[in-house]
N, C-alpha and C positions, 0 to 999 in steps of 0.2 A: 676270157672270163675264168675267173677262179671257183676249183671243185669246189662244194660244199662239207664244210667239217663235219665229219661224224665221229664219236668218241668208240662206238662202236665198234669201227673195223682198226682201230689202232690196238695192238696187243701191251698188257700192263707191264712193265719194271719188274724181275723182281726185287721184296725189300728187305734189307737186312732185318733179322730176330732181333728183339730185345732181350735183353739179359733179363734174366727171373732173380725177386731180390733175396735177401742173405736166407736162410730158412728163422722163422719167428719176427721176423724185419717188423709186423705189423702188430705183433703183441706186446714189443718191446718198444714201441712208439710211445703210446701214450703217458707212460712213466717217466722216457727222457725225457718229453715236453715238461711235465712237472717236477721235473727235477730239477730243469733250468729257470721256471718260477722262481722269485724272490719270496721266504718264506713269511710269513704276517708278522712274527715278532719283531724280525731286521725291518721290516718297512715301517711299523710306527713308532714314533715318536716315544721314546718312556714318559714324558709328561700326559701325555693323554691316554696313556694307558687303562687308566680307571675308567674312563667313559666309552671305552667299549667291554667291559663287566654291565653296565646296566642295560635292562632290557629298552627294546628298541620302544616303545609306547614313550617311557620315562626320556628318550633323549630327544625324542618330538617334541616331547610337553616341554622338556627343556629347552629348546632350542627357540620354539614358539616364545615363551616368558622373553629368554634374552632377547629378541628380536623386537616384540611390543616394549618392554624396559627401555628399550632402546630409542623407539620414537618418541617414549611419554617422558626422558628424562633430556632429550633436543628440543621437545618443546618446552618443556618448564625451563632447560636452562636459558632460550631465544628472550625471556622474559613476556611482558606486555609492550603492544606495539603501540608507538607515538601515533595520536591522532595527526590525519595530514588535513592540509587546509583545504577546504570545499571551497568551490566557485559559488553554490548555491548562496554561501554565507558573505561575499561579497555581493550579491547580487538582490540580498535583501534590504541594503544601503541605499539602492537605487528607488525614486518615489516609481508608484504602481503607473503614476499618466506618465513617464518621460517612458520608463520601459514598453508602453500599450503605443506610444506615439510617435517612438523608433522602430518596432514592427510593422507597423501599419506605412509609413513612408520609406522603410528601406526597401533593398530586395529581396529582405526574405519572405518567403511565400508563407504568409499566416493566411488562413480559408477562417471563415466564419464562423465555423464549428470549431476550432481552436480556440476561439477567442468566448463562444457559448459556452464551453468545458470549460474555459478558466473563469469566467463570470458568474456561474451555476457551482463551482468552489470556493471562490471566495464574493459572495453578493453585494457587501460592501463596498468591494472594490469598482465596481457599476456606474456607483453612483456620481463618482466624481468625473466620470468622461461621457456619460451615455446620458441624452435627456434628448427622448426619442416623444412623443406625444403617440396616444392610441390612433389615432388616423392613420401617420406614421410610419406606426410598427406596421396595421393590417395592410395598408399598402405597399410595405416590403414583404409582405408576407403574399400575398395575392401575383405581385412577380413573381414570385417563386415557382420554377420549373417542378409539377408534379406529376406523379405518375399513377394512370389509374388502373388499379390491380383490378383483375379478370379474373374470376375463380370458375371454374369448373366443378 
């Protein structure tokens, strides 16, 4: 079985000094950094020159303008857009009983109340498929699954 380490009973290295640096080392720092800085004239452009002379609010405001100029003069030049063909407008070619009389024998699932909302907007349209008698109707009404509310 192996002793257990302790850091304790082992004695430390000793380790070589570091050199202490030039005397001023550290107040002569800051100046060489900037001194190796590119100065602001060399870095910009002479054409944009003037637009850093104006205060910074005005090259907001300015920058703002070009930028809107910009969206409002893409849309007006995009022009106006072509109407595209609607299904709805072929769909008004078709008469109201062939359309009510392919829903009702296809698979799509029209419920009652689709076809109540579409009869309750246009009422005219009723008349040429529905000839229901009052007996009828209150006897499809009287099936009708209702629910009786319980108030507390």
């Amino acid at each position: 079985m192996q002793t257990p380490f302790k850091l304790d009973q082992h004695p430390r290295r000793p380790r070589a000094l570091l050199s202490e640096p030039p005397a001023g080392y550290f107040d002569q720092l800051p100046t060489r950094v900037m001194a190796r800085l590119p100065r602001p004239e060399e870095a910009d452009a002479p054409g944009w020159a003037w637009l850093l002379q104006l205060p910074a609010a005005l090259r907001t405001s300015l920058a703002a303008t070009v930028l809107l100029g910009g969206f409002a003069a893409s849309f007006w030049l995009s022009g106006p857009t072509q109407p595209q063909p609607v299904a709805a407008v072929s769909l008004d070619a078709v008469p109201k009983t062939e359309l009510v009389s392919y829903l009702l024998t296809s698979g799509a699932r029209v419920e009652s109340t689709d076809l109540a909302l579409l009869a309750a907007a246009h009422p005219e349209m009723a008349q040429g498929f529905l000839h229901a008698s009052d007996d009828e109707l209150s006897e499809v009404l009287a099936d009708q699954p209702s629910e009786d509310a319980v108030y507390f």
